[in-house]
C-alpha positions as a Markdown table, in Angstrom:
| # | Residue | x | y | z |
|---|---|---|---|---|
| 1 | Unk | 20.4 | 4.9 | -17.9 |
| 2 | Unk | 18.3 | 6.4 | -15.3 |
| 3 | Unk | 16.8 | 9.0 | -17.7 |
| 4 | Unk | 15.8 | 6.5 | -20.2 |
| 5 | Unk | 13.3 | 4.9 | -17.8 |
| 6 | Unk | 12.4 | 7.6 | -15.1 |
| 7 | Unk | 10.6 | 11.1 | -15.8 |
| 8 | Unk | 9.2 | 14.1 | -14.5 |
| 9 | Unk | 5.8 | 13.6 | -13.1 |
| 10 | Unk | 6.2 | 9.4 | -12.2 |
| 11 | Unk | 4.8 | 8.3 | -8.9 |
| 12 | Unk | 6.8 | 6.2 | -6.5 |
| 13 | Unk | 6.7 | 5.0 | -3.0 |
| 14 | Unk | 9.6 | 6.3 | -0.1 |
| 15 | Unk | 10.2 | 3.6 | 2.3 |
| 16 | Unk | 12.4 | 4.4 | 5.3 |
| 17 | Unk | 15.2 | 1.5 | 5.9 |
| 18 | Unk | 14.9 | 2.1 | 9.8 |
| 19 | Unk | 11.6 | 1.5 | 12.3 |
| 20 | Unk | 10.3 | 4.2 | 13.7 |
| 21 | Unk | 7.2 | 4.4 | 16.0 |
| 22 | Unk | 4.3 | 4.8 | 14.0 |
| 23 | Unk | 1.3 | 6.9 | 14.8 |
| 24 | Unk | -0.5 | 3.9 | 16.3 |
| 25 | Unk | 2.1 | 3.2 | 18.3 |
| 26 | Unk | 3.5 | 0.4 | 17.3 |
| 27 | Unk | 6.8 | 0.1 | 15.1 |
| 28 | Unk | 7.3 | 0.0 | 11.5 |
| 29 | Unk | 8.9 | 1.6 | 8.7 |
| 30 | Unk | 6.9 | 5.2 | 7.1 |
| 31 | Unk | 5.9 | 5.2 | 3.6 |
| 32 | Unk | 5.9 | 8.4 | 1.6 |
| 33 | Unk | 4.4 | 9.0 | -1.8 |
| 34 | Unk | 5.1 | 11.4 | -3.6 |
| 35 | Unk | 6.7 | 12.0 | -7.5 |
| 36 | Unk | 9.4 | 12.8 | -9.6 |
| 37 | Unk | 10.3 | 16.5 | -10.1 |
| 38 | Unk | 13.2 | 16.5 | -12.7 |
| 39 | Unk | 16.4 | 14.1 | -12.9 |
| 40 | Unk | 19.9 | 16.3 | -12.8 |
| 41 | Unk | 23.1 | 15.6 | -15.1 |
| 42 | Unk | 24.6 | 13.6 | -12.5 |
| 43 | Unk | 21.9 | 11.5 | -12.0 |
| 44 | Unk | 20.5 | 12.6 | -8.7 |
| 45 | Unk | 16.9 | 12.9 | -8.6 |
| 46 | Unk | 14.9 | 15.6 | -7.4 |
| 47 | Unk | 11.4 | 14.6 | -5.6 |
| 48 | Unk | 8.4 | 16.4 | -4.1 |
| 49 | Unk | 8.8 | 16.7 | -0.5 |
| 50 | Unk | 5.7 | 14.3 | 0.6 |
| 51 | Unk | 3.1 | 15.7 | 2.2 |
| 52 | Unk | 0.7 | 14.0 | 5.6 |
| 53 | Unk | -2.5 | 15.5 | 6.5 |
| 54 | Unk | -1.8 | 19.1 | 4.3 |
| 55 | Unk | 1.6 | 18.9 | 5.8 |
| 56 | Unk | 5.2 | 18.6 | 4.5 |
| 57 | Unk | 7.4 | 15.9 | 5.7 |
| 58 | Unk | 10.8 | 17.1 | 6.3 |
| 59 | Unk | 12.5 | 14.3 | 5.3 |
| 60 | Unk | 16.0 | 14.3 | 7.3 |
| 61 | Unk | 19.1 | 15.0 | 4.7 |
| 62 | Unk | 21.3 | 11.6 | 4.5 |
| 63 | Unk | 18.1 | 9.7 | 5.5 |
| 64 | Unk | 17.9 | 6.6 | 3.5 |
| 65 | Unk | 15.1 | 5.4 | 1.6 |
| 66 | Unk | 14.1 | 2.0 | -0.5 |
| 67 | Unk | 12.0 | 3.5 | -3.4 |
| 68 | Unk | 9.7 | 2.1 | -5.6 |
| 69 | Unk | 8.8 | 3.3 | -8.8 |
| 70 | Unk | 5.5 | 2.8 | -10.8 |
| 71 | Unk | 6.5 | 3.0 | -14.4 |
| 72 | Unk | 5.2 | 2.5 | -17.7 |
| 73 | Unk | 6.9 | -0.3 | -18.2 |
| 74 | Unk | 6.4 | -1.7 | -14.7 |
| 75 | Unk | 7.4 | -0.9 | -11.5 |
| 76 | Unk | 11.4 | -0.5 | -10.6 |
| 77 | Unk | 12.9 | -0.6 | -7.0 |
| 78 | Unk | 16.1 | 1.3 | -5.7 |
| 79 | Unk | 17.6 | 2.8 | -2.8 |
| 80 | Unk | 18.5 | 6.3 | -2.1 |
| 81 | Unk | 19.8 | 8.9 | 0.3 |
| 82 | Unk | 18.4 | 12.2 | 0.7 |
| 83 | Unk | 21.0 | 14.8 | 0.2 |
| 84 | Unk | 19.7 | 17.8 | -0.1 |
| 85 | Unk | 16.2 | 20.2 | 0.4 |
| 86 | Unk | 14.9 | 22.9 | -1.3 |
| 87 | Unk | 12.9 | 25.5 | -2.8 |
| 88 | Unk | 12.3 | 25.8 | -6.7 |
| 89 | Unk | 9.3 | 28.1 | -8.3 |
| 90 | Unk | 7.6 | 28.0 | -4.5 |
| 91 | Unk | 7.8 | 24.5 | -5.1 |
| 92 | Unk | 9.3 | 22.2 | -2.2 |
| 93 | Unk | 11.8 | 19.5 | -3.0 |
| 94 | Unk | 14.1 | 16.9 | -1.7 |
| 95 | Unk | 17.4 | 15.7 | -4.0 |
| 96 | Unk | 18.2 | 12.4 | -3.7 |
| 97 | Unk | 21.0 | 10.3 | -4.8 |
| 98 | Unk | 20.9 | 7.0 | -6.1 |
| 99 | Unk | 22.6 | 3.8 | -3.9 |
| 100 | Unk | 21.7 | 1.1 | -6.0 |
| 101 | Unk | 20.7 | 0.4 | -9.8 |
| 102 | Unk | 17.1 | 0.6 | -11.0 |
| 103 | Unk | 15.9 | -3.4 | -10.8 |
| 104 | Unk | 12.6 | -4.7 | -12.0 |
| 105 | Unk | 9.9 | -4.9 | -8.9 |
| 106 | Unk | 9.1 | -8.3 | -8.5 |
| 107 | Unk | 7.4 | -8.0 | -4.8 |
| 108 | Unk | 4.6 | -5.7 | -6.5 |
| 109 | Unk | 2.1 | -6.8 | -3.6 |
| 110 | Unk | 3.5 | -4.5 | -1.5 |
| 111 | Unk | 2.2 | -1.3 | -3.2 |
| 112 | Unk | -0.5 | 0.1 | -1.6 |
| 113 | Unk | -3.1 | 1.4 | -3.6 |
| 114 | Unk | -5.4 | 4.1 | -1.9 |
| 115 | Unk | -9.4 | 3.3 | -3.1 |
| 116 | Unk | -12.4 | 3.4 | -1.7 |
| 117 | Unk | -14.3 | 0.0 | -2.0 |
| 118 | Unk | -17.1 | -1.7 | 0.1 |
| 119 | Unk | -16.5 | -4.9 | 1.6 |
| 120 | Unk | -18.3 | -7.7 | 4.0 |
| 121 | Unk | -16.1 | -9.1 | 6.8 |
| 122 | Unk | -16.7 | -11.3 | 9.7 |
| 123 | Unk | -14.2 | -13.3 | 12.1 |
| 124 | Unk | -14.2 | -17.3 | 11.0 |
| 125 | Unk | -15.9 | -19.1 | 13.6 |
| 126 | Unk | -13.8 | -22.1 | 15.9 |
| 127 | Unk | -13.8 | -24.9 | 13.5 |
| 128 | Unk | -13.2 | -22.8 | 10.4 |
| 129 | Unk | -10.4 | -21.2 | 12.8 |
| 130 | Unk | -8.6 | -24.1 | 13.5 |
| 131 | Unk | -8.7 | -25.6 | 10.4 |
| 132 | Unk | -7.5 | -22.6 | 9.0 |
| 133 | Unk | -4.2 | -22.9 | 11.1 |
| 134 | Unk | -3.5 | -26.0 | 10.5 |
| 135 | Unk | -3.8 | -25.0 | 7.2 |
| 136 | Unk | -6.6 | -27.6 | 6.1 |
| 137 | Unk | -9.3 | -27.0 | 3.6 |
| 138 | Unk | -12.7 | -26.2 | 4.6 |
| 139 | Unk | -16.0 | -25.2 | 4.2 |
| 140 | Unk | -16.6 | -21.5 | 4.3 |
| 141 | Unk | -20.2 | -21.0 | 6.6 |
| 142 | Unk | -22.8 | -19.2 | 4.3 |
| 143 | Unk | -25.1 | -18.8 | 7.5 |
| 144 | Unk | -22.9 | -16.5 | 9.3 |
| 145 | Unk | -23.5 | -12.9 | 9.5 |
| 146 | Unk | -20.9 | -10.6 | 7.9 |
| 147 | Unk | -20.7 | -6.2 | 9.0 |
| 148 | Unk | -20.0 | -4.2 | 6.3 |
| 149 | Unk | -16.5 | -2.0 | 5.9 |
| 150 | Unk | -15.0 | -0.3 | 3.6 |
| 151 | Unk | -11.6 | -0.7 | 2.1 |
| 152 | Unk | -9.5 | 2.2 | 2.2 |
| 153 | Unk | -5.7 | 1.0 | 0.7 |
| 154 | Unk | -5.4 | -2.4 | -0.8 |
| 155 | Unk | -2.2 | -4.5 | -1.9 |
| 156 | Unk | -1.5 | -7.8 | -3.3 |
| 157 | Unk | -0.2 | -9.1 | 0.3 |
| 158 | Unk | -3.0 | -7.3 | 2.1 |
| 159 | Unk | -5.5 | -4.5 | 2.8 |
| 160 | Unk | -6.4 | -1.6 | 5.1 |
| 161 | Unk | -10.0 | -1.4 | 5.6 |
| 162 | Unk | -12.2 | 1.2 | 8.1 |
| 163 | Unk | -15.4 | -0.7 | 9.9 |
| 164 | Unk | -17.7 | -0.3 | 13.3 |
| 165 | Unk | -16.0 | -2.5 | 15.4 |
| 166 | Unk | -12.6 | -3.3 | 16.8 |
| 167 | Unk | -11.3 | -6.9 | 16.1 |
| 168 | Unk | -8.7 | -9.2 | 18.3 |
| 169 | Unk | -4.6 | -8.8 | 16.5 |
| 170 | Unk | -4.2 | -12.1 | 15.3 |
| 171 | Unk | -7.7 | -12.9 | 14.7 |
| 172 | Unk | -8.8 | -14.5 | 11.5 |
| 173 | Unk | -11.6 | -12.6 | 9.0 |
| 174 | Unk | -13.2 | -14.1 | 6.3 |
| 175 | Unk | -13.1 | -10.9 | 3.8 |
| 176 | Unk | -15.7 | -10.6 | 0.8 |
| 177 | Unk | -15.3 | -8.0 | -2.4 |
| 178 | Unk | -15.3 | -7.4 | -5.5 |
| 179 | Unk | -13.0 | -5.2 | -7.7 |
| 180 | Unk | -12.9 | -4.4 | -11.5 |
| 181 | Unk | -10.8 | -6.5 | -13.6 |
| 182 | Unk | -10.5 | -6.0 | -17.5 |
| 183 | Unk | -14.4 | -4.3 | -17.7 |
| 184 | Unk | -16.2 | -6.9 | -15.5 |
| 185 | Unk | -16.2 | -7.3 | -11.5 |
| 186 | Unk | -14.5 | -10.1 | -10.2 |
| 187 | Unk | -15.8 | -11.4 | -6.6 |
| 188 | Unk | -13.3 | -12.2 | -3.7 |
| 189 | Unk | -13.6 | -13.9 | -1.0 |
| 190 | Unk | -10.2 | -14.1 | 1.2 |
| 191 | Unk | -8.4 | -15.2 | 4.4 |
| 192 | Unk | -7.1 | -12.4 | 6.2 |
| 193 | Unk | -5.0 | -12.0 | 9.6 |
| 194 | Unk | -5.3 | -9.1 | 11.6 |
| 195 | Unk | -2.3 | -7.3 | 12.1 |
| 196 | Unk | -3.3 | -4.1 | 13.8 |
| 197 | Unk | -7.1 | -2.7 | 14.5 |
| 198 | Unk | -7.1 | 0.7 | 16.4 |
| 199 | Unk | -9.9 | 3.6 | 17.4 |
| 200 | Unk | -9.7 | 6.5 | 14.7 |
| 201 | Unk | -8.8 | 9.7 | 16.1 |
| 202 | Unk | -11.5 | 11.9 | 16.5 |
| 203 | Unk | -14.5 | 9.0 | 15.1 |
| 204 | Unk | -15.0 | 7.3 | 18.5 |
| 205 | Unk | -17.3 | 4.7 | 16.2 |
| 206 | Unk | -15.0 | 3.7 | 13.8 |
| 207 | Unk | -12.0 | 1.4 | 13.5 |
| 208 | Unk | -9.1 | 1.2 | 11.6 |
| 209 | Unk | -8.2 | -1.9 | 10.8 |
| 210 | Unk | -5.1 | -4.0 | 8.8 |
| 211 | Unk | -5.4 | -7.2 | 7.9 |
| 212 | Unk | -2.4 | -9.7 | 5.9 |
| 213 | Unk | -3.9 | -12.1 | 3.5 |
| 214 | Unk | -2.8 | -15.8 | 4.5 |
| 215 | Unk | -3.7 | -19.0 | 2.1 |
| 216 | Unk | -4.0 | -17.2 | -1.1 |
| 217 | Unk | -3.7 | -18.6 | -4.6 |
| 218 | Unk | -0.6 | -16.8 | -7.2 |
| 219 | Unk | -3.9 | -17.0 | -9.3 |
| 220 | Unk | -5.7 | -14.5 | -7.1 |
| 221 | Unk | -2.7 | -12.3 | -5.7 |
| 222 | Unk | -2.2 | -11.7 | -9.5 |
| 223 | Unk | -5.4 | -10.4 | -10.1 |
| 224 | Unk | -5.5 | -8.0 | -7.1 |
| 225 | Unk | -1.9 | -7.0 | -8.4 |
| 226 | Unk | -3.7 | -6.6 | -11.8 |
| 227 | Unk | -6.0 | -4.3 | -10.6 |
| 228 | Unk | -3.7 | -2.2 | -8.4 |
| 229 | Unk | -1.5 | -1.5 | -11.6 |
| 230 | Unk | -4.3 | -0.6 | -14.1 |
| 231 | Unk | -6.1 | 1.6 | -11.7 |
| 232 | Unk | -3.3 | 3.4 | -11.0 |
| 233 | Unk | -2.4 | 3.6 | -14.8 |
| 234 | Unk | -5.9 | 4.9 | -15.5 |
| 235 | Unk | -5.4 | 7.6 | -12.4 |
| 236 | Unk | -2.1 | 8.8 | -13.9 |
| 237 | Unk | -3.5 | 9.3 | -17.2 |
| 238 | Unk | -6.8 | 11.1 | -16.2 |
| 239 | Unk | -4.0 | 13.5 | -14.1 |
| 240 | Unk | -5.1 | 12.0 | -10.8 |
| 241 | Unk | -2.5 | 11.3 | -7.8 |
């Protein structure tokens, strides 16, 4: 069964099932990417070991893992347990066993798509705030100054974005963008709680920052989703990871 929707060479997603402290410092759970190697007779998989910063990540044998595949036919979710490293051809490798059946992806938001795409943000200002809260309707300020950023991983639930100043967890942005959908770009302009903003290591003028959408339409998570999964189809075909 497993063979007849996974293959050598698909992408997926390693989520750990346990929070850990993050690099930031606060706590979460790690995601890995990395991509099939071959699938064995008894259906155990065999992945590349994942890689941060050059590095390999030595994942921990009987360390358990919700995995998310991106497919051709969509993107499939499981969980798994390492059982096993090694080294094939120079070539690093974990083995991993299957805990659950392959089931269709329906939370696709939370694939994180890495890109590189400018942006305008600014925080809403005290009336748009509190309406916004309360979760009223209101008037978006066109006389209000927006920085620039640059998104730098987006998903259908949120986005990670770099900028020149530091912003308040829990603060409200206003976010402005546009991405490519079906040969035209489509213009965004989005809610977004802050959930962590942070100094980058080593670029004292630059911040870090990630951000939850909050009050957005099916209509418009759908399109971000939309253009996650076709840019990523187009990188796997030109042979891009």
């Amino acid at each position: 069964m497993i063979e007849k929707l996974i293959s050598p060479g698909d992408k997926l997603e390693l989520r750990s099932t346990v929070s850990v402290v993050l690099p930031d410092g606060t706590e979460g759970v790690r995601t890995y990417k990395t991509s099939v190697y071959d699938i064995l007779e008894d259906g155990k998989l065999e992945l590349l070991m994942p890689m941060e910063q050059q590095k390999l990540v030595l994942l921990p044998v009987d360390g358990e893992y919700d995995v998310c595949f991106l497919l051709s036919g969509g993107m499939y979710r499981a969980n798994v347990r390492i059982v096993d490293r090694q080294k094939i051809n120079n070539t690093y490798i974990v083995v991993a066993e299957m805990l659950s059946n392959l089931h269709k992806y329906q939370r696709r938001e939370y694939y994180r798509f890495n890109c590189i795409i400018e942006m305008d943000v600014r925080e809403l200002n005290e009336q748009e705030t509190q309406a916004h809260n309360k979760g009223l309707a209101y008037m978006v300020s066109e006389e209000e100054a927006m920085d620039r950023g640059v998104i730098v991983d987006i998903s259908g639930g949120g986005l990670r974005f770099v900028s020149r100043r530091i912003y308040q967890a829990g603060s409200v942005l206003l976010l402005r963008f546009s991405l490519p959908i079906q040969d035209a770009e489509k213009s965004f302009l989005v809610a977004a709680r802050v959930i962590y903003s942070g100094e980058i290591e080593k670029r004292k003028t630059e911040y870090e920052n990630r951000v939850k959408f909050e009050l957005i339409s099916s209509a418009m998570r759908e399109e971000i989703i939309k253009y996650i999964f076709n840019a990523e189809r187009k990188n796997r075909k030109n042979g891009r990871s």
